[in-house]
C-alpha positions in Angstrom: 110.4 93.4 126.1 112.1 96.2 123.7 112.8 95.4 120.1 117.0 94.8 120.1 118.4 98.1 118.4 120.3 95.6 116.1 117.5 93.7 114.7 115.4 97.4 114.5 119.1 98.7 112.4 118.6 95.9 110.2 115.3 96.9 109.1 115.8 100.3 108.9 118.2 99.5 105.8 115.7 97.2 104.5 113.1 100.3 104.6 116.2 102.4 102.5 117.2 99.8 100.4 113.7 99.2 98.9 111.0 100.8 100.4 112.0 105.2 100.8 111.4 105.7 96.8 107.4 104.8 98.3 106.7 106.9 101.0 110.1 108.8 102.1 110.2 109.5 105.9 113.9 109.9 106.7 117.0 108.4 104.8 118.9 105.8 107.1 121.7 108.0 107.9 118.9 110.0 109.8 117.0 106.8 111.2 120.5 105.2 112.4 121.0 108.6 114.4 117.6 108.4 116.1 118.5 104.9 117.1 121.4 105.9 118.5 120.2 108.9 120.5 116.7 108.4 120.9 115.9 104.7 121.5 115.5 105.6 125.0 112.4 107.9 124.0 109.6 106.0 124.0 107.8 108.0 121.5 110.5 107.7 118.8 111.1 104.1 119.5 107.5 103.3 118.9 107.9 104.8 115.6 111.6 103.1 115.2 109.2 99.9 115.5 106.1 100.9 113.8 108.4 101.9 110.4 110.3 98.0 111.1 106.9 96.5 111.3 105.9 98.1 108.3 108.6 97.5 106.5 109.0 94.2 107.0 105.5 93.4 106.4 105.5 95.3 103.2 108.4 93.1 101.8 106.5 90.2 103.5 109.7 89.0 104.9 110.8 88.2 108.9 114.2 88.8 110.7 115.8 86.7 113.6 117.7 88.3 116.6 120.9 87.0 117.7 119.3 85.7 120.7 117.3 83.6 118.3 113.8 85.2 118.1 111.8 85.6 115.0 110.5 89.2 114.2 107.7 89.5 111.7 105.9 92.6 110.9 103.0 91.5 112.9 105.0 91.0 116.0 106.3 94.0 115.7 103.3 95.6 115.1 101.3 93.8 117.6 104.3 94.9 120.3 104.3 98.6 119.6 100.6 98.9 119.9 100.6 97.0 123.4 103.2 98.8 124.5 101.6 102.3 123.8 98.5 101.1 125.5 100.3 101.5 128.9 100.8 105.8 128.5 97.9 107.9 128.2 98.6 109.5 124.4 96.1 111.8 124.6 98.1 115.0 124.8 101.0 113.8 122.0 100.9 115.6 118.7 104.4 115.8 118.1 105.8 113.9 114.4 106.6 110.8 115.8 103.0 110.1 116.9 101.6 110.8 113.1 104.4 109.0 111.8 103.5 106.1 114.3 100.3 106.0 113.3 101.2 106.0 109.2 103.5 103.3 110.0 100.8 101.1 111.6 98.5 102.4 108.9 100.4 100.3 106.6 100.9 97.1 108.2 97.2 96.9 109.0 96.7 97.4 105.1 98.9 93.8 104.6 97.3 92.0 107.2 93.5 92.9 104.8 92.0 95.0 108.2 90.3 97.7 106.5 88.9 98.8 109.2 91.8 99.2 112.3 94.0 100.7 109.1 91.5 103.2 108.3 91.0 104.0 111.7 95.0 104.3 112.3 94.5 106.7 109.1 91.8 109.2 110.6 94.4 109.1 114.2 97.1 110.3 112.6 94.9 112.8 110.1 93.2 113.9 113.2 96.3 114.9 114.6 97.7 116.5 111.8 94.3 118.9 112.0 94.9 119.6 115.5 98.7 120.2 114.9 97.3 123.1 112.2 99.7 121.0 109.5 97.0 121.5 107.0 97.9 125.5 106.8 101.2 126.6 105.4 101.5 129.4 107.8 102.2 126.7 110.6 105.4 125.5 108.9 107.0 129.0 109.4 108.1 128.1 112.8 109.6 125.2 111.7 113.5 124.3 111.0 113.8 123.5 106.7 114.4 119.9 107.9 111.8 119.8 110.2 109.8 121.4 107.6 110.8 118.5 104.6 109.8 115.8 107.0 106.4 117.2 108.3 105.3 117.8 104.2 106.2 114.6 103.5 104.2 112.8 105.8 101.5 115.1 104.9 101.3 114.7 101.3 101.6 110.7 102.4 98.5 110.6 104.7 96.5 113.0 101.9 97.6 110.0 99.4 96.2 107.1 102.0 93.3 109.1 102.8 92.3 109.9 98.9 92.4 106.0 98.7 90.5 104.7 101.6 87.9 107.2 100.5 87.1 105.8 97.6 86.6 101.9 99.5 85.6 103.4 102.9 83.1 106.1 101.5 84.3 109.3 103.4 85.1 112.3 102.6 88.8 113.6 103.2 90.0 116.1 105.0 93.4 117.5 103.8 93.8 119.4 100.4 97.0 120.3 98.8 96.9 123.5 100.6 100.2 123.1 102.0 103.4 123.4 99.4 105.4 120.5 98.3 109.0 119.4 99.9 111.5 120.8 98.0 113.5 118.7 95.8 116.9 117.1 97.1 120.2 116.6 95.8 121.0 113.2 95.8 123.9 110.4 94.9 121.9 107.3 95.8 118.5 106.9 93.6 117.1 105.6 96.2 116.6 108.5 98.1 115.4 110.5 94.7 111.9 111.9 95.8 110.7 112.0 92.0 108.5 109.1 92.1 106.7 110.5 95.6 106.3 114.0 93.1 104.4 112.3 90.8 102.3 110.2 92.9 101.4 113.5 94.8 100.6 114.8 91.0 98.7 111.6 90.2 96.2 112.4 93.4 95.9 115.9 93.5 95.1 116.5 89.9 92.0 115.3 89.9 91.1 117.8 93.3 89.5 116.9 96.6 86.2 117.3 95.4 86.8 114.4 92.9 87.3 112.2 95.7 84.7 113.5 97.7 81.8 112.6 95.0 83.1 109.4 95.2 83.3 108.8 98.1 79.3 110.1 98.7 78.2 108.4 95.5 76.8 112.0 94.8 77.4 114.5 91.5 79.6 117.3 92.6 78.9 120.7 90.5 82.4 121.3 90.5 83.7 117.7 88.8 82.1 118.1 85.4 82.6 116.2 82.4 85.2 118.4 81.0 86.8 118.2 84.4 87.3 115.0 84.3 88.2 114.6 80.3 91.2 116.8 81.8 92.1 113.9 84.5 91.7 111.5 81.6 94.4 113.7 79.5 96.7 115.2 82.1 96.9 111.1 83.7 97.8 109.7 80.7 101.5 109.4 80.9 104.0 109.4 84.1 106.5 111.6 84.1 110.1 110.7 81.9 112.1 111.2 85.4 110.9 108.3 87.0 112.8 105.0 86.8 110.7 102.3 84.3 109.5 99.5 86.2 110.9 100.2 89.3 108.9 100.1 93.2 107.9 104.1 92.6 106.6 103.4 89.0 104.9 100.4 89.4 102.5 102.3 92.1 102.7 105.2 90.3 101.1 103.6 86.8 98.5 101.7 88.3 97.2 104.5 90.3 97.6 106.4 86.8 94.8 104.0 85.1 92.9 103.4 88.5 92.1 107.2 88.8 91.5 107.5 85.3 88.9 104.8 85.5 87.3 106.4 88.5 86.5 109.6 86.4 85.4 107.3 83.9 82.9 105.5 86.3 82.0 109.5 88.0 81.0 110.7 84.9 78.9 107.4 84.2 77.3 108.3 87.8 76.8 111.8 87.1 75.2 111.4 83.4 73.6 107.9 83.7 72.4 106.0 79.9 73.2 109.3 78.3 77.3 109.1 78.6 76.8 105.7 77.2 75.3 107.0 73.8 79.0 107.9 72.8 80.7 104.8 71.8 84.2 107.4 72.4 83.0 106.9 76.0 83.9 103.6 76.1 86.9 103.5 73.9 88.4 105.5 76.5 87.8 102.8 79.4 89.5 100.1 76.8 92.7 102.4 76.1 93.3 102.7 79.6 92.8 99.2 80.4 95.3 98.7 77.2 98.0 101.0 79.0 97.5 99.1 82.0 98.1 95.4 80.4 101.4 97.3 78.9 102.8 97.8 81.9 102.0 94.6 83.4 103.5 93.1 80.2 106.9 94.9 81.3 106.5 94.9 85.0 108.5 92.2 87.0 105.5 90.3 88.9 107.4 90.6 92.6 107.1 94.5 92.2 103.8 94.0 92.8 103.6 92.9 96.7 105.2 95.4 98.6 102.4 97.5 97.8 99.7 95.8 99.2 96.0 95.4 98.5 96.2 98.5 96.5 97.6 96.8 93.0 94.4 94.6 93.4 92.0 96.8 94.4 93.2 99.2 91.1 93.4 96.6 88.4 89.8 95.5 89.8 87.9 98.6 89.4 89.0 98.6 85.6 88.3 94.8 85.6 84.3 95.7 87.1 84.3 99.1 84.4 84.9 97.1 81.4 81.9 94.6 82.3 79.6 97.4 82.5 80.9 98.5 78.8 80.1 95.2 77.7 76.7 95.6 79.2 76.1 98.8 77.4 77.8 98.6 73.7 77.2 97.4 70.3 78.8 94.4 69.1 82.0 95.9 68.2 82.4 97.6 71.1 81.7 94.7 73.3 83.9 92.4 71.7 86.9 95.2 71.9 86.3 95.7 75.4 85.8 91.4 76.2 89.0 90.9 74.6 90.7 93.4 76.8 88.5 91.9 80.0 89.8 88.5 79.4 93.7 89.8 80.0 92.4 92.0 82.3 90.8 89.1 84.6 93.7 87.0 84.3 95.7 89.3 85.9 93.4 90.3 88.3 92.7 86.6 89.0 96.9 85.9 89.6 97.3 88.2 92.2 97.2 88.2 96.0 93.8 89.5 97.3 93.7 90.8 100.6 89.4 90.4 100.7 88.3 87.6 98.5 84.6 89.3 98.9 85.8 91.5 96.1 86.6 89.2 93.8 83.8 87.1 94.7 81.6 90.0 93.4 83.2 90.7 90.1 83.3 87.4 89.2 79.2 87.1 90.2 78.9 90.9 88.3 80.5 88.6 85.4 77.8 85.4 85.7 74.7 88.4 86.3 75.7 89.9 83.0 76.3 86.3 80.8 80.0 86.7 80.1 81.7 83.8 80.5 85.9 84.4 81.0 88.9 82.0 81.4 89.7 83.1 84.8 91.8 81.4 87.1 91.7 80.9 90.6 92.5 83.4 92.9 95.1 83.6 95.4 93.7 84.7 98.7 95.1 85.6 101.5 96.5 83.0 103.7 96.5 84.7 106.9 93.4 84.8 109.7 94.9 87.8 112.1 91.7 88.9 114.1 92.3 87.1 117.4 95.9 88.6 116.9 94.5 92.2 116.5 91.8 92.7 118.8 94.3 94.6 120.8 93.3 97.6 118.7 89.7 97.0 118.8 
């Protein structure tokens, strides 16, 4: 059964209407073409599907066709992936593959499979590699168009990869060796790539190397503590162009204070009891779990879900980096930091998580360390998927 092209159009201008200023692919007027022209190609209709499955389940929403059926992103999903099984893929390295594979990448991220999403990650980071994408002499042959799409799926997969090293422990494989997209003129906002600049700013300032240590749990000689004051400095603020409070700025900041955190927690790794002698150390931690609380104070709360696991997953890592301040401190500084913890954990606490082993851990890390906080009961996830997704086992 193919996915009607009305239902697909449908969600193509949900993916416009809310979800380009994210992670840009193509503007509807470009998707509508494809659907038009293309639906017939069996490659660019799995990606037609994968970006409707994606979309719907990052808005967590469902669509019915006019013959009645209910689409979900996990239908969806689930249909492109058995459909593909029936073509030998092997030889494909064409856009619509890696897009396919990002697509997926991101419902499997909803449905709180870690493991098939970072798998769909490596496929589609694999064929990028193979494709020679990561050099910017292979972009001469391309058309400028050609050329804005194939950057900005790039620059998305080096973002999701920078990510899931950090949770999956590897190391990445692209680098911002390749130039940006150029900037577009644009009526509708919503096609403004200035948020996707500054998340690409957000992830590459701190270098692949940064990530790397990380994600090996090993010193680096080139992430040093001044290195990574400079992360701390140059991350403080987002940049004045992007919208306040909007989809783009909501990911933005929390990856702001989530990376900021992480060099926080490297240099800890790298210097052991001895960064902890400077109380500065861990006034630091508290300011950026201050700016955070900020922009929850000012963020509407449904901005939060279309983005995931990853929202959690930040605001946790600064939740589990203040606890270890309050392990190390004097009075004063413990008390500043619990104060912060306690708005901190409620936060944490009132959100979605997509792995309630997580929290589970923070909130024993909390008991192992004798601080006691008001926190309120979590909100897992609701939804048991594995029978549903062996298909990509």
């Amino acid at each position: 059964m193919k996915v009607p092209k009305k239902l697909i159009d449908r969600c193509l201008r949900l993916y416009h209407d809310n979800l380009y200023v994210i992670w840009p692919l193509l503007s509807y007027d470009e998707l509508h073409k494809l659907l038009n022209e293309k639906y017939d190609d069996r490659y660019v209709y799995w990606f037609l599907v994968a970006l409707s499955a994606a979309t719907l389940s990052d808005l967590q929403t469902e669509l019915e066709s006019e013959n009645g059926f209910s689409f979900t992103g996990k239908k969806l999903s689930i249909l492109c992936i058995s459909s593909r099984q029936q073509f030998d893929d092997l030889s494909g390295r064409d856009i619509f593959r890696i897009m396919t594979y990002y697509c997926l990448v991101r419902c499997f991220s909803q449905y709180s499979d870690i493991r098939n999403s970072y798998r769909l990650c490596c496929e589609a980071v694999g064929l990028i590699t193979i494709s020679g994408l990561h050099r910017e002499k292979s972009y001469e042959s391309f058309s400028f168009c050609e050329q804005q799409l194939l950057r900005k799926v790039y620059y998305l997969l080096l973002l999701t990869e920078r990510y899931y090293s950090v949770y999956v422990h590897r190391v990445t494989s692209l680098d911002d060796t390749v130039s940006l997209p150029q900037s577009e003129f644009v009526t509708d906002p919503r096609l403004s790539l200035d948020s996707f600049f500054e998340m690409i700013r957000v992830f590459t300032v701190p270098g692949k190397c940064f990530f790397d240590a990380l994600a090996t749990e090993a010193s680096n000689t080139s992430c040093t503590e001044d290195s990574l004051k400079k992360i701390w400095k140059e991350l403080h603020t987002a940049s004045l162009e992007i919208e306040p409070w909007s989809y783009g700025y909501v990911d933005i900041s929390f990856s702001r204070h989530w990376i900021r955190t992480l060099a926080w927690k490297l240099v800890f790794q790298m210097n052991g009891t001895k960064f902890f002698s400077n109380a500065n150390n861990a006034h630091i931690l508290v300011d950026i779990a201050r700016d955070m609380i900020d922009d929850i104070f000012l963020t509407p709360k449904n901005l939060y879900v279309v983005h995931g696991p990853t929202i959690p997953m930040k605001a946790l890592e600064i939740a589990n980096a203040l606890v270890d301040v309050i392990n190390q401190h004097d009075k004063n500084t413990e008390s500043e930091a619990w104060n912060v913890l306690c708005e901190v954990s409620n936060f944490v606490c009132s959100l979605k998580h997509y792995d309630g082993s997580l929290i589970e851990s923070f909130v024993a890390k909390c008991q192992n360390s004798l601080i006691s906080l008001p926190l309120f009961e979590f909100q897992g996830s609701s939804d048991n998927l594995k029978d549903d997704l062996d298909v990509v086992s």
